[in-house]
PyMOL Python script that loads the backbone (N, CA, C, O; Angstrom):
from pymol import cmd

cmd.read_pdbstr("""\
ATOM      1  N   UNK A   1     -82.801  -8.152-102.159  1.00  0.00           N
ATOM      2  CA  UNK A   1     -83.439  -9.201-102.898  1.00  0.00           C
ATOM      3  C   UNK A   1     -84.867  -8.771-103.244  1.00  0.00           C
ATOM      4  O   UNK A   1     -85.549  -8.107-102.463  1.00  0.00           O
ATOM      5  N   UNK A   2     -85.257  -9.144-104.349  1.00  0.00           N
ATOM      6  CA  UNK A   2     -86.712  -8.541-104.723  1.00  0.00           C
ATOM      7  C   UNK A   2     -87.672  -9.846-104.969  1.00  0.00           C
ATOM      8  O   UNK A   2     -87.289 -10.964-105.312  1.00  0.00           O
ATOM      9  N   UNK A   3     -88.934  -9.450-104.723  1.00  0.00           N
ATOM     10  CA  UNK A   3     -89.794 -10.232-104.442  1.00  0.00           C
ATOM     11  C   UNK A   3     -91.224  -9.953-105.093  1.00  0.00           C
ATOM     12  O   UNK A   3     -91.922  -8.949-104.955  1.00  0.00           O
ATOM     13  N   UNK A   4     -91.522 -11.303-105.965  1.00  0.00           N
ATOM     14  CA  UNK A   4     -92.892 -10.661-107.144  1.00  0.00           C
ATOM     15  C   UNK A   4     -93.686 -12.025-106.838  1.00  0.00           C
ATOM     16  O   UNK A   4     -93.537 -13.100-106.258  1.00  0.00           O
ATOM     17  N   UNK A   5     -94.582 -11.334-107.560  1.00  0.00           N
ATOM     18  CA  UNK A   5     -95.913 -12.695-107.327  1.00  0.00           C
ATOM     19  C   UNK A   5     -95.257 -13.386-108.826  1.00  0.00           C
ATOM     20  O   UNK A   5     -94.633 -12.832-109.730  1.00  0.00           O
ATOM     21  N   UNK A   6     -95.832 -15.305-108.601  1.00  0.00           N
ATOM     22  CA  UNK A   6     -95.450 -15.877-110.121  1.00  0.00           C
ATOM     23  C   UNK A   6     -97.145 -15.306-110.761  1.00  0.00           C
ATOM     24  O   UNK A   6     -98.171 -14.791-110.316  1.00  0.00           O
ATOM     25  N   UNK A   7     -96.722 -15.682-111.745  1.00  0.00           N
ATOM     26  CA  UNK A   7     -97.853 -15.634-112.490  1.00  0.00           C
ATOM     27  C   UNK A   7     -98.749 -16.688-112.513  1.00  0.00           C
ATOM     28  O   UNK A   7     -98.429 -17.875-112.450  1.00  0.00           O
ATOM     29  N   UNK A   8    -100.034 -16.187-112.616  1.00  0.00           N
ATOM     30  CA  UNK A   8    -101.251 -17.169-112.839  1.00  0.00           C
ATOM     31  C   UNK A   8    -101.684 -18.147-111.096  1.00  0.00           C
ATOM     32  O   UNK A   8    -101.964 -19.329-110.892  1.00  0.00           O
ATOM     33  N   UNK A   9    -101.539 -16.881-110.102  1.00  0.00           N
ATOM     34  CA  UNK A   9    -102.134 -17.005-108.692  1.00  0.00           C
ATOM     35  C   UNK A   9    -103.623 -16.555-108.675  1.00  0.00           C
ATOM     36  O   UNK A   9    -103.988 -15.383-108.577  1.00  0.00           O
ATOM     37  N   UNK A  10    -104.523 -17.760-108.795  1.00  0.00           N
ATOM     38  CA  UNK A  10    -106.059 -17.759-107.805  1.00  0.00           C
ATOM     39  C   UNK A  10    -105.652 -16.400-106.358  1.00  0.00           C
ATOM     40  O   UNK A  10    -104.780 -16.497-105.494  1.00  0.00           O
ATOM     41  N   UNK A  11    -106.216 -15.749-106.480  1.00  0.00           N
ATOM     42  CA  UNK A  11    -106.925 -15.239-105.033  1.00  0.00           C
ATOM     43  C   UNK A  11    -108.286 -15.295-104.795  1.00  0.00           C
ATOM     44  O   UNK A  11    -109.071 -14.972-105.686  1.00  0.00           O
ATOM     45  N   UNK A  12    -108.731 -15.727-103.526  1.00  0.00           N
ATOM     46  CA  UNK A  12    -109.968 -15.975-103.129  1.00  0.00           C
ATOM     47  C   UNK A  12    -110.613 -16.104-102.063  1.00  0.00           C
ATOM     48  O   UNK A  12    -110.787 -17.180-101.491  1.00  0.00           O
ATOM     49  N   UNK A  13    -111.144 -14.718-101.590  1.00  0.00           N
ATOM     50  CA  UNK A  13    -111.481 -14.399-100.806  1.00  0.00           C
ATOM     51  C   UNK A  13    -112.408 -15.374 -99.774  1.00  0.00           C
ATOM     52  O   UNK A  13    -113.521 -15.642-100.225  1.00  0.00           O
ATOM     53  N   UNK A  14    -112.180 -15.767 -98.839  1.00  0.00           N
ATOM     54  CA  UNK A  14    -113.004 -17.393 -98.007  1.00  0.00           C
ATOM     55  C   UNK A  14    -113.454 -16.344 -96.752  1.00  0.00           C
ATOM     56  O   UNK A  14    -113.056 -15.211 -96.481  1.00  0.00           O
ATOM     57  N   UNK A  15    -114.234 -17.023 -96.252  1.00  0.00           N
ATOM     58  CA  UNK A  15    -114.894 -16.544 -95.045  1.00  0.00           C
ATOM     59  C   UNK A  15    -113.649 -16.656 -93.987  1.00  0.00           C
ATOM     60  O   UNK A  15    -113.223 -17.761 -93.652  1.00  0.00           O
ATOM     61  N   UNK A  16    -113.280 -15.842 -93.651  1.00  0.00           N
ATOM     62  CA  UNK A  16    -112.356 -15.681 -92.479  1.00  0.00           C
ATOM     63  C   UNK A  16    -110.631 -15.797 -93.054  1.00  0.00           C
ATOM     64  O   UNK A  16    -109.546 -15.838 -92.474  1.00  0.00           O
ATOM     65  N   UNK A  17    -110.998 -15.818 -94.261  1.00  0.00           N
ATOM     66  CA  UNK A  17    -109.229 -16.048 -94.243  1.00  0.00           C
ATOM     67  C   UNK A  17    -109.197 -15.911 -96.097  1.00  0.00           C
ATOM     68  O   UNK A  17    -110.246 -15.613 -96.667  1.00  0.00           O
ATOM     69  N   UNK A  18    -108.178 -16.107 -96.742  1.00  0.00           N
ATOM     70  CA  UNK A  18    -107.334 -15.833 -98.007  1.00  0.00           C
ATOM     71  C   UNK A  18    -107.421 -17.245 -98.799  1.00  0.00           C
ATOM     72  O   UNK A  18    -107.278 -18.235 -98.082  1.00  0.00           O
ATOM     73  N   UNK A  19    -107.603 -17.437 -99.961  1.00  0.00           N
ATOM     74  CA  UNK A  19    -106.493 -18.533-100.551  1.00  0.00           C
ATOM     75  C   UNK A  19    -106.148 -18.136-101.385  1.00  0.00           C
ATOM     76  O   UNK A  19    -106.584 -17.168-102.007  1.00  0.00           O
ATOM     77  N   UNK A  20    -104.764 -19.180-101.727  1.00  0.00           N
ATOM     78  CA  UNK A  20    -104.058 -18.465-102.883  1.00  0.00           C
ATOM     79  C   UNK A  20    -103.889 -20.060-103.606  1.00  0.00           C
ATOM     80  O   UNK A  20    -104.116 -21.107-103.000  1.00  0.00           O
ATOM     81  N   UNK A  21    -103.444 -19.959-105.020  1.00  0.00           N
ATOM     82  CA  UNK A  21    -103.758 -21.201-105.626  1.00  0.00           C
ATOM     83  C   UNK A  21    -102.905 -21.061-106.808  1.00  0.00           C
ATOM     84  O   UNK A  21    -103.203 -20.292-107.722  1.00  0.00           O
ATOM     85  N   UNK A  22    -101.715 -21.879-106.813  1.00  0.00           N
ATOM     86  CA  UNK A  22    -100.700 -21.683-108.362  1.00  0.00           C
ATOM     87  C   UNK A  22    -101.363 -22.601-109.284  1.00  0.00           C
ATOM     88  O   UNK A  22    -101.320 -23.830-109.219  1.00  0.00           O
ATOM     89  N   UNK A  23    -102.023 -21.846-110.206  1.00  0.00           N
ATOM     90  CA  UNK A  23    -102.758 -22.551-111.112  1.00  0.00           C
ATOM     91  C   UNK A  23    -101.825 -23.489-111.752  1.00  0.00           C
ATOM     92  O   UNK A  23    -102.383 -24.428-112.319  1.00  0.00           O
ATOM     93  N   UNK A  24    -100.106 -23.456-111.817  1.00  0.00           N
ATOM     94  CA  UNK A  24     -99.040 -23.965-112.804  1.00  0.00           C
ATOM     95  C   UNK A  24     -98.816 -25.478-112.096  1.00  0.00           C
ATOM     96  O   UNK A  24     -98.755 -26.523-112.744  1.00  0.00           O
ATOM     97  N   UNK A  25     -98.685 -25.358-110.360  1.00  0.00           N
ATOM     98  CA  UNK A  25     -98.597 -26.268-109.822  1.00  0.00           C
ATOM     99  C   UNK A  25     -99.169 -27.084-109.238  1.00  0.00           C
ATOM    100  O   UNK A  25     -98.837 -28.268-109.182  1.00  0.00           O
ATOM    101  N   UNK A  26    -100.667 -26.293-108.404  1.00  0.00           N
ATOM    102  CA  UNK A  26    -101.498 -26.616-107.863  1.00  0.00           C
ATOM    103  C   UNK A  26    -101.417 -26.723-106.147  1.00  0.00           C
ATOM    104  O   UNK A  26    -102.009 -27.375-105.286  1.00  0.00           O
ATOM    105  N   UNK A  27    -100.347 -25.707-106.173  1.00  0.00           N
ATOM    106  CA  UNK A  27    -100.125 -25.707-104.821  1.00  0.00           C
ATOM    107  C   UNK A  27    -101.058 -24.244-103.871  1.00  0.00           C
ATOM    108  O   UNK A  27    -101.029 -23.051-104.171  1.00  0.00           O
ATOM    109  N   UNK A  28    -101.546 -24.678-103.111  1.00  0.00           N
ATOM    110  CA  UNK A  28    -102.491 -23.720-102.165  1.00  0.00           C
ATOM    111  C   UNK A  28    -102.048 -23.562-100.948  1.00  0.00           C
ATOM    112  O   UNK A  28    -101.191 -24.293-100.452  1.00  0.00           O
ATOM    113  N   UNK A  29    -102.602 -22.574-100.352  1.00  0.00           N
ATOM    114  CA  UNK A  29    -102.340 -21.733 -99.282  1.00  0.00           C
ATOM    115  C   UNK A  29    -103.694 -20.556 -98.542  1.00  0.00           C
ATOM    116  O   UNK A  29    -104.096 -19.484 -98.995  1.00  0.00           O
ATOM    117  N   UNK A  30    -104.087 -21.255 -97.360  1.00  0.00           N
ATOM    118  CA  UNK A  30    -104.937 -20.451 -96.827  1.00  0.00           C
ATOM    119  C   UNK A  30    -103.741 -19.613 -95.683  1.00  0.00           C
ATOM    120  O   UNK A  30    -102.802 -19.998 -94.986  1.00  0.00           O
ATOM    121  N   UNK A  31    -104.527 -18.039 -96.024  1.00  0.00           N
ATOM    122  CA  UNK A  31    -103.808 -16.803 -95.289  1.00  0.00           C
ATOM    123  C   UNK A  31    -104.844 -16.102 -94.680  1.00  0.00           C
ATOM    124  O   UNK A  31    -105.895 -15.762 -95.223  1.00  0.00           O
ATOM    125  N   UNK A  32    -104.506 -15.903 -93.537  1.00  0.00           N
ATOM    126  CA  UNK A  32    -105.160 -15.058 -92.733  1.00  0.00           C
ATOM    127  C   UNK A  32    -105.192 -13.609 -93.350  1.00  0.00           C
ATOM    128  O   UNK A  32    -104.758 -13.376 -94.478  1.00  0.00           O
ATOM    129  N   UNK A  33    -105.760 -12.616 -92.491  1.00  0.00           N
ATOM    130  CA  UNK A  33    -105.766 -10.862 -93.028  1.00  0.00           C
ATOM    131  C   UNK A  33    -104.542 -10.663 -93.074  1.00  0.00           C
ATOM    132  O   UNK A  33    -103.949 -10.539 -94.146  1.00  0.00           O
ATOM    133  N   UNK A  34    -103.931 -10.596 -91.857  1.00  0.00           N
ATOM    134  CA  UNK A  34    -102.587 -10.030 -92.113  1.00  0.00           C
ATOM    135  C   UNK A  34    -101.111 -10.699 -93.191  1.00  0.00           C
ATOM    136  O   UNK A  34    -100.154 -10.129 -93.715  1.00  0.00           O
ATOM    137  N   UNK A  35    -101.526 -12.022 -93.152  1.00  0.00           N
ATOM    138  CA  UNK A  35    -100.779 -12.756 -93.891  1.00  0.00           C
ATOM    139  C   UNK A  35    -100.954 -11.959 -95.232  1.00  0.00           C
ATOM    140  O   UNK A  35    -100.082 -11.256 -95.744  1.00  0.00           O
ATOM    141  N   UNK A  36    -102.150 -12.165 -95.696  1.00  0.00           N
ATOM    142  CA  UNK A  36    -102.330 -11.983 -97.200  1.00  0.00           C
ATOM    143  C   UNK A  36    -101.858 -10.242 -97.545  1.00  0.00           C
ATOM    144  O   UNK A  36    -101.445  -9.724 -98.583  1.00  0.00           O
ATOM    145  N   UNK A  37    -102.162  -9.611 -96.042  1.00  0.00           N
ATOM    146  CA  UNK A  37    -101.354  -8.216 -96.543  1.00  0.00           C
ATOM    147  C   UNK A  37     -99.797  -8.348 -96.981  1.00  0.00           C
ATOM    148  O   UNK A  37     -99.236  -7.850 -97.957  1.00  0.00           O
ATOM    149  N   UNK A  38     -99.397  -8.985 -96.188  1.00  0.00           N
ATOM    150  CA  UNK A  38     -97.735  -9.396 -96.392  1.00  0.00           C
ATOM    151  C   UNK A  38     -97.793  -9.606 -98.028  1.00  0.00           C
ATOM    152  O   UNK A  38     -97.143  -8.989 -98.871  1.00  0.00           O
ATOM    153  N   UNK A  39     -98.796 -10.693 -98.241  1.00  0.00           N
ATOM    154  CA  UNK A  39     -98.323 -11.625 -99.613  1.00  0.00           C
ATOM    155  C   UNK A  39     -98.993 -10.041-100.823  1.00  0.00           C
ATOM    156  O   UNK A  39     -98.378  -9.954-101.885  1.00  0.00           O
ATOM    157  N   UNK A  40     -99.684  -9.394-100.680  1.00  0.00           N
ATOM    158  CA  UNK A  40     -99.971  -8.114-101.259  1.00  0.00           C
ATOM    159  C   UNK A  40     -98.936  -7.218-101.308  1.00  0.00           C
ATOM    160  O   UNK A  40     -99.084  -6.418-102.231  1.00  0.00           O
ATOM    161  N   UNK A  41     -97.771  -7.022-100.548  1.00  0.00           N
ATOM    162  CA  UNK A  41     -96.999  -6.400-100.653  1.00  0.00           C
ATOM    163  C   UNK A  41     -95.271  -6.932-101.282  1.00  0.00           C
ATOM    164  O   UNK A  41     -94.272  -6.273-101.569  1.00  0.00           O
ATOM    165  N   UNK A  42     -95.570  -8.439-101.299  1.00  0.00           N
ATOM    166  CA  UNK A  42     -94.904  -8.929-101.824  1.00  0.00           C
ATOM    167  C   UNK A  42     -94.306  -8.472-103.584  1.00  0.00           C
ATOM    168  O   UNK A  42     -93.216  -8.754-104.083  1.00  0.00           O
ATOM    169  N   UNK A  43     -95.186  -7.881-104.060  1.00  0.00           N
ATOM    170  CA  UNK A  43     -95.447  -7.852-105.487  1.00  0.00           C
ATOM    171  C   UNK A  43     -94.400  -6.800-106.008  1.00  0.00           C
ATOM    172  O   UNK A  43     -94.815  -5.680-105.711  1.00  0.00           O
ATOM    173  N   UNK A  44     -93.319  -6.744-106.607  1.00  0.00           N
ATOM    174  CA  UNK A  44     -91.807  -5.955-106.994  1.00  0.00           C
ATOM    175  C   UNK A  44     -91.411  -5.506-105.730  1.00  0.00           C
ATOM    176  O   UNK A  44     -91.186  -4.327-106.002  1.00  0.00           O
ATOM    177  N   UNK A  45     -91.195  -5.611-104.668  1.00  0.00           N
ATOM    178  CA  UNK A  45     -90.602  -5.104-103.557  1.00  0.00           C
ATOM    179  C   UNK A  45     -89.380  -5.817-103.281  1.00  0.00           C
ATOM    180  O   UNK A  45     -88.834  -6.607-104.051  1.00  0.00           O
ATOM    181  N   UNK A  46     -88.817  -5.341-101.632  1.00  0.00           N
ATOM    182  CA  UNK A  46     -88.140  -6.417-101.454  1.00  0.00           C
ATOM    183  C   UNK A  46     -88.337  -6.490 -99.651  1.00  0.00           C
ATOM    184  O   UNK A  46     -89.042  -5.664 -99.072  1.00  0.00           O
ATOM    185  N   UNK A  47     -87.635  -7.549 -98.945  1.00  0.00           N
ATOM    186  CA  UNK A  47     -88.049  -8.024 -98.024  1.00  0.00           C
ATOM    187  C   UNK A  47     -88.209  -6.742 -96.890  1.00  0.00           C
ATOM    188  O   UNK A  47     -89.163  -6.306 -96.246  1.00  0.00           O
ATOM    189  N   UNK A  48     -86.550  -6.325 -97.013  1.00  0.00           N
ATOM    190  CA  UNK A  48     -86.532  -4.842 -96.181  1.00  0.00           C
ATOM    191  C   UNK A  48     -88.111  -3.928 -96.766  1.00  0.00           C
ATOM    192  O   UNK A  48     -88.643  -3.488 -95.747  1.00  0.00           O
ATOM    193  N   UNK A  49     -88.746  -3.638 -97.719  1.00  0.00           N
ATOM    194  CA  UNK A  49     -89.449  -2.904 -97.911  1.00  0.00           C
ATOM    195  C   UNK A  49     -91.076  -3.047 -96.928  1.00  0.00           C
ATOM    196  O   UNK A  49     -91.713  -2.257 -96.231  1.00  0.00           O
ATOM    197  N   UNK A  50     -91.273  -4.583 -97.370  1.00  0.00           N
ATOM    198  CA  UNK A  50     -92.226  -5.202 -96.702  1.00  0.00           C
ATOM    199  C   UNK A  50     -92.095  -5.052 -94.885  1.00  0.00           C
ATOM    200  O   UNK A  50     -92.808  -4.559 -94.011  1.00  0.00           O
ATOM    201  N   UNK A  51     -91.017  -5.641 -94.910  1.00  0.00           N
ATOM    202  CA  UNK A  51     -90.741  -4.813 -93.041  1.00  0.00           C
ATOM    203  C   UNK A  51     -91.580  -4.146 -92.980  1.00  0.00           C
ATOM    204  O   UNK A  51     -92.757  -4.368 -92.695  1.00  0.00           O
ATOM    205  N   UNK A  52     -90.682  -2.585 -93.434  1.00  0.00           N
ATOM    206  CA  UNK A  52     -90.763  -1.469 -93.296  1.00  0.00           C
ATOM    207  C   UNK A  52     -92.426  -1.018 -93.308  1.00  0.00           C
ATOM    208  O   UNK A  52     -92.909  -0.356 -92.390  1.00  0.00           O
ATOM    209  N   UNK A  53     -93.146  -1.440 -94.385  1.00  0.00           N
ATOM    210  CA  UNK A  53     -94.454  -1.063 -94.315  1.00  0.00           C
ATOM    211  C   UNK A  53     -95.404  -1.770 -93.054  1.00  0.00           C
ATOM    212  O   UNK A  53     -95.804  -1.105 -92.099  1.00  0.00           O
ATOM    213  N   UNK A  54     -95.675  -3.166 -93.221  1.00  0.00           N
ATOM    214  CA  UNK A  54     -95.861  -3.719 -92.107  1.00  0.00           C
ATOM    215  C   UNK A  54     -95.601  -3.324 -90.375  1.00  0.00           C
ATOM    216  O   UNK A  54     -96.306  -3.502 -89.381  1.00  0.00           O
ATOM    217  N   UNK A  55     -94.257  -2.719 -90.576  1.00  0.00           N
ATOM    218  CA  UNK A  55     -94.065  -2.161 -89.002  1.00  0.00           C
ATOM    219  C   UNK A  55     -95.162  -0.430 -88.710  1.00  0.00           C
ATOM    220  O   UNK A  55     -95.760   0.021 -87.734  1.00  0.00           O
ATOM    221  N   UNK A  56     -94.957   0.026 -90.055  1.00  0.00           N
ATOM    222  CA  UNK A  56     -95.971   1.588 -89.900  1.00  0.00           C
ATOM    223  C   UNK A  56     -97.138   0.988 -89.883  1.00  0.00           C
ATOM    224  O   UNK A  56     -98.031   1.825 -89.747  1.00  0.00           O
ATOM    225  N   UNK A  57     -97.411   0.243 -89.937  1.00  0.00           N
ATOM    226  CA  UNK A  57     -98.733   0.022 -90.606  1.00  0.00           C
ATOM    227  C   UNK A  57     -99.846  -0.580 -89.423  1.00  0.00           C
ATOM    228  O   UNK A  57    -101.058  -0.434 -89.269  1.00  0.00           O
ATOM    229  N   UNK A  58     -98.917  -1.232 -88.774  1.00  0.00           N
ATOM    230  CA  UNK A  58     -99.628  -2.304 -87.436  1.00  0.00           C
ATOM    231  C   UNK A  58     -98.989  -1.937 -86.159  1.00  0.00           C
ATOM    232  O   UNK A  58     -99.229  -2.493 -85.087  1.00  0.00           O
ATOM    233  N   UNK A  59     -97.867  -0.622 -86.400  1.00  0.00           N
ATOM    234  CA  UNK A  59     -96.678  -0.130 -84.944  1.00  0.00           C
ATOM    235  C   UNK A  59     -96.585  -1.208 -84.504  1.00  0.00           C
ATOM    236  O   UNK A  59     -97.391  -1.359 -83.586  1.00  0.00           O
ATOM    237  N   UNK A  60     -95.714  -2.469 -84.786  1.00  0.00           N
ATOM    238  CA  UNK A  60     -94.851  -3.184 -84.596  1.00  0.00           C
ATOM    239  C   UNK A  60     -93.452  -3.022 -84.065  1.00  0.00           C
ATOM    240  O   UNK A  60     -92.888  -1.996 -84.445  1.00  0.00           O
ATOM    241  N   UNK A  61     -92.614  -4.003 -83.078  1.00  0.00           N
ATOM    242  CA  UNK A  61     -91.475  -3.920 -83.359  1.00  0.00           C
ATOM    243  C   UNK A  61     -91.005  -4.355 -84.045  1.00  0.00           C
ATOM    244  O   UNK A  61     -91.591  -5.331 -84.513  1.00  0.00           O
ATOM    245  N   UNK A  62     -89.228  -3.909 -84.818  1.00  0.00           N
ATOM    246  CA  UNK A  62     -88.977  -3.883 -86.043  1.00  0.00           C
ATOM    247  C   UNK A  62     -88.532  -5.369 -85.693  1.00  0.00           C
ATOM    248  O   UNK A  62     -89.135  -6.205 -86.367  1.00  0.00           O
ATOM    249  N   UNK A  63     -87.811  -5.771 -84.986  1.00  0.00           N
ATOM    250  CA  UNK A  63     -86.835  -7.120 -84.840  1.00  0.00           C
ATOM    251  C   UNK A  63     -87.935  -8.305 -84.839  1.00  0.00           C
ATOM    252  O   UNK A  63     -87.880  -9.275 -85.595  1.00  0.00           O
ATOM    253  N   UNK A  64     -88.674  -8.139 -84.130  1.00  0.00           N
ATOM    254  CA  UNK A  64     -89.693  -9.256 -83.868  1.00  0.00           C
ATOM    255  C   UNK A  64     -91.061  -8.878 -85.358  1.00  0.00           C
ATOM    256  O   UNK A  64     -92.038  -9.379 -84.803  1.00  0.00           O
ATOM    257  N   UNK A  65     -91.373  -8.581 -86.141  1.00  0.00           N
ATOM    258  CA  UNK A  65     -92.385  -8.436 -87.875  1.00  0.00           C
ATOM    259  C   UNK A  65     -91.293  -8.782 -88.179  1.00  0.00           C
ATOM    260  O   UNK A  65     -91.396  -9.923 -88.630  1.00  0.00           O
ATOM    261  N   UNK A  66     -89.844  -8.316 -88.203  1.00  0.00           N
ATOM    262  CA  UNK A  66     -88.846  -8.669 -89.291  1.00  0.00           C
ATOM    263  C   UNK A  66     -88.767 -10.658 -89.654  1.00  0.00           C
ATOM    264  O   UNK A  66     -88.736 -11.312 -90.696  1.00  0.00           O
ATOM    265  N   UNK A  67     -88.763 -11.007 -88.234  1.00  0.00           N
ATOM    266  CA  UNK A  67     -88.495 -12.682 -88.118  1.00  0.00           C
ATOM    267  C   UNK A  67     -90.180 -13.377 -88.775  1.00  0.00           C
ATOM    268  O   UNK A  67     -90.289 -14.346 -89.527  1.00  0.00           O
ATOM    269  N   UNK A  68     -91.247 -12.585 -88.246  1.00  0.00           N
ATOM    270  CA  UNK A  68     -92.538 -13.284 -88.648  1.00  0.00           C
ATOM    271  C   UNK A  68     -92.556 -13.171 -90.209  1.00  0.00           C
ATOM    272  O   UNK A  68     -93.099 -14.077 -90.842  1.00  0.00           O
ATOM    273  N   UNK A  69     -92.126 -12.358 -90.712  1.00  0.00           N
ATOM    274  CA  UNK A  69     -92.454 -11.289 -92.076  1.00  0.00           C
ATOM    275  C   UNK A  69     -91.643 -12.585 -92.620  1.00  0.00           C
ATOM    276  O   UNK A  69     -92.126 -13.597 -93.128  1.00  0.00           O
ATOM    277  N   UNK A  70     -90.203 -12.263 -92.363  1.00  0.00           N
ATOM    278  CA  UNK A  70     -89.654 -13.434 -93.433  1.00  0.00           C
ATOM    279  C   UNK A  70     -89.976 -14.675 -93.400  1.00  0.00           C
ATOM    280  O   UNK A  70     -89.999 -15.358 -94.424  1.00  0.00           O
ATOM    281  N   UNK A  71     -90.351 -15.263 -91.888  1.00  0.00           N
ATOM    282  CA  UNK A  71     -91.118 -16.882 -92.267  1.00  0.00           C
ATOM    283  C   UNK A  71     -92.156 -16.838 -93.290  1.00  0.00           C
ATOM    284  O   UNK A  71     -92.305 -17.757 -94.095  1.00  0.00           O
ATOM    285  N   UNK A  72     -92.949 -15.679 -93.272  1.00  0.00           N
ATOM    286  CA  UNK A  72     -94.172 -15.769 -94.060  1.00  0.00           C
ATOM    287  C   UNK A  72     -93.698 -15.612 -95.281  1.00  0.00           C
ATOM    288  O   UNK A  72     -94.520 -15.979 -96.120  1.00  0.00           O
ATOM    289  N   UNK A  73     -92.520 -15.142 -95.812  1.00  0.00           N
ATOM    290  CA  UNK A  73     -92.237 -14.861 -97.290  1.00  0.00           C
ATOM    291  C   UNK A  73     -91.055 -15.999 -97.752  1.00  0.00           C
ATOM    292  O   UNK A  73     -90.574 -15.953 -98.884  1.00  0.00           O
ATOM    293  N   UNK A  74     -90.671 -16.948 -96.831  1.00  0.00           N
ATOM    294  CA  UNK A  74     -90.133 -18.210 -97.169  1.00  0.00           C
ATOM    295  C   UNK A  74     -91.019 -19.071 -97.194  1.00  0.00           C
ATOM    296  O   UNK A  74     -90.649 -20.013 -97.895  1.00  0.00           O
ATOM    297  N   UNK A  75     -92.602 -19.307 -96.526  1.00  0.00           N
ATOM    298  CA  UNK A  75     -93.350 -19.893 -96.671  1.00  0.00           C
ATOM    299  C   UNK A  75     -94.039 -19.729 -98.116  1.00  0.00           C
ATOM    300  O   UNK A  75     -94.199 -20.666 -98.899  1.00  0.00           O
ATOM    301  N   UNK A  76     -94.408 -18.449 -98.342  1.00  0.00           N
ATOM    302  CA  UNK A  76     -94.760 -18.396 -99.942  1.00  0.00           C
ATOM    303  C   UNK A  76     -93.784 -18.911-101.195  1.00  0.00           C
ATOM    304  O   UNK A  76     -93.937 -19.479-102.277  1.00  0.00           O
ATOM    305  N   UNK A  77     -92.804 -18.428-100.479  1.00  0.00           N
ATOM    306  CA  UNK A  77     -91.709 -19.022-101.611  1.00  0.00           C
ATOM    307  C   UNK A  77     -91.637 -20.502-102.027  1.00  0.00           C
ATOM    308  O   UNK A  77     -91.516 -20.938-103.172  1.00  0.00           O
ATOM    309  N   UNK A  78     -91.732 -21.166-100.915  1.00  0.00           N
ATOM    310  CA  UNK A  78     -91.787 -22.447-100.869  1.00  0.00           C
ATOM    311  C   UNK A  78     -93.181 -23.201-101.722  1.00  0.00           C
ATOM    312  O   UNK A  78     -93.372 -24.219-102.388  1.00  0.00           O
ATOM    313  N   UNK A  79     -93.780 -22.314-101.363  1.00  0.00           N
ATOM    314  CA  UNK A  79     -95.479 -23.063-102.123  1.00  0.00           C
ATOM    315  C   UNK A  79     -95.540 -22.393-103.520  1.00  0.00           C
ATOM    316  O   UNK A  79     -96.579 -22.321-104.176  1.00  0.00           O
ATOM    317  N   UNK A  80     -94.448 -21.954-103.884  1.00  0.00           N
ATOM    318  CA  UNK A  80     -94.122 -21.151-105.243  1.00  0.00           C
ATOM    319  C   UNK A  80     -95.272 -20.268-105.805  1.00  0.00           C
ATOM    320  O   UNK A  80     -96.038 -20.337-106.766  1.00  0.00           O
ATOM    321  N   UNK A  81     -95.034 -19.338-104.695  1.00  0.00           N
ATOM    322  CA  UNK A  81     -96.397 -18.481-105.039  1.00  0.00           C
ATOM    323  C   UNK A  81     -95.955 -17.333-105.373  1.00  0.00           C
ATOM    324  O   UNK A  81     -96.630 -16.660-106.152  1.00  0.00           O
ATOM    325  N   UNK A  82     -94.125 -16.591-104.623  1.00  0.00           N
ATOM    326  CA  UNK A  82     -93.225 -15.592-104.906  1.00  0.00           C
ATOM    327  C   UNK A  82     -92.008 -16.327-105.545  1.00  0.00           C
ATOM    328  O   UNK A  82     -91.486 -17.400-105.243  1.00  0.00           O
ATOM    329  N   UNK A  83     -91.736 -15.493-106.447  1.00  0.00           N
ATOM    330  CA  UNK A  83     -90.034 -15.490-106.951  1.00  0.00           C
ATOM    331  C   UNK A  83     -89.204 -14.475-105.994  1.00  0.00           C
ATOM    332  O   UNK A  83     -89.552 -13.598-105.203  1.00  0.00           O
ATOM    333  N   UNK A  84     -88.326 -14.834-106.292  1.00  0.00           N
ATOM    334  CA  UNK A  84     -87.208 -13.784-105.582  1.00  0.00           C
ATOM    335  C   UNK A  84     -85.877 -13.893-106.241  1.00  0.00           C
ATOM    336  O   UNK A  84     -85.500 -15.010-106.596  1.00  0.00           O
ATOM    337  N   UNK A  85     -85.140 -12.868-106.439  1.00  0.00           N
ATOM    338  CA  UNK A  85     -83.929 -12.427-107.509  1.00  0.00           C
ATOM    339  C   UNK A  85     -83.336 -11.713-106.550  1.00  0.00           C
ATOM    340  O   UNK A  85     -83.914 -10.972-105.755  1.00  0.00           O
ATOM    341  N   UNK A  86     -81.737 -12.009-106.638  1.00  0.00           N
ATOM    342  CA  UNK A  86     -81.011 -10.489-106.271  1.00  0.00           C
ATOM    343  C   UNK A  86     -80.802  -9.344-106.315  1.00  0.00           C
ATOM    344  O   UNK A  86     -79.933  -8.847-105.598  1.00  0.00           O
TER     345      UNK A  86
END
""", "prot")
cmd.dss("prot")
cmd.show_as("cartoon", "prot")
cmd.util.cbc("prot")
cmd.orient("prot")
């Protein structure tokens, strides 16, 4: 499944943390560092990919980033900030 940013997302850098802002809907989202790396890698990938980087990246285990990773990319989905296609 592949995974892109929608178009016309605010990013904005806040003291200690991320927001993100669907200019279409008006739906927001404050993200921590690591969150917003997730939502940065979100952009033409797909979920397995994001894992995969995230686990090199922070030496993670794979089973336990895999479960956080996808809450965090059903959470974006939900605030319609990612699309996702088969």
């Amino acid at each position: 499944m592949r995974i892109r940013h929608v178009p016309k997302i605010i990013e904005r850098e806040e003291e200690n943390c991320y927001l993100l802002i669907n200019r279409r809907n008006g739906q927001k989202l404050v993200l921590n560092e690591s969150s917003f790396y997730v939502w940065k890698l979100c952009e033409d990938s797909t979920v397995e990919d994001v894992v995969r980087k995230v686990v090199e990246e922070f030496n993670l285990d794979e089973k336990e980033a895999e479960e956080q990773i996808t809450n965090a990319i059903e959470t974006l989905y939900q605030k319609g900030l990612i699309e996702m296609e088969e």
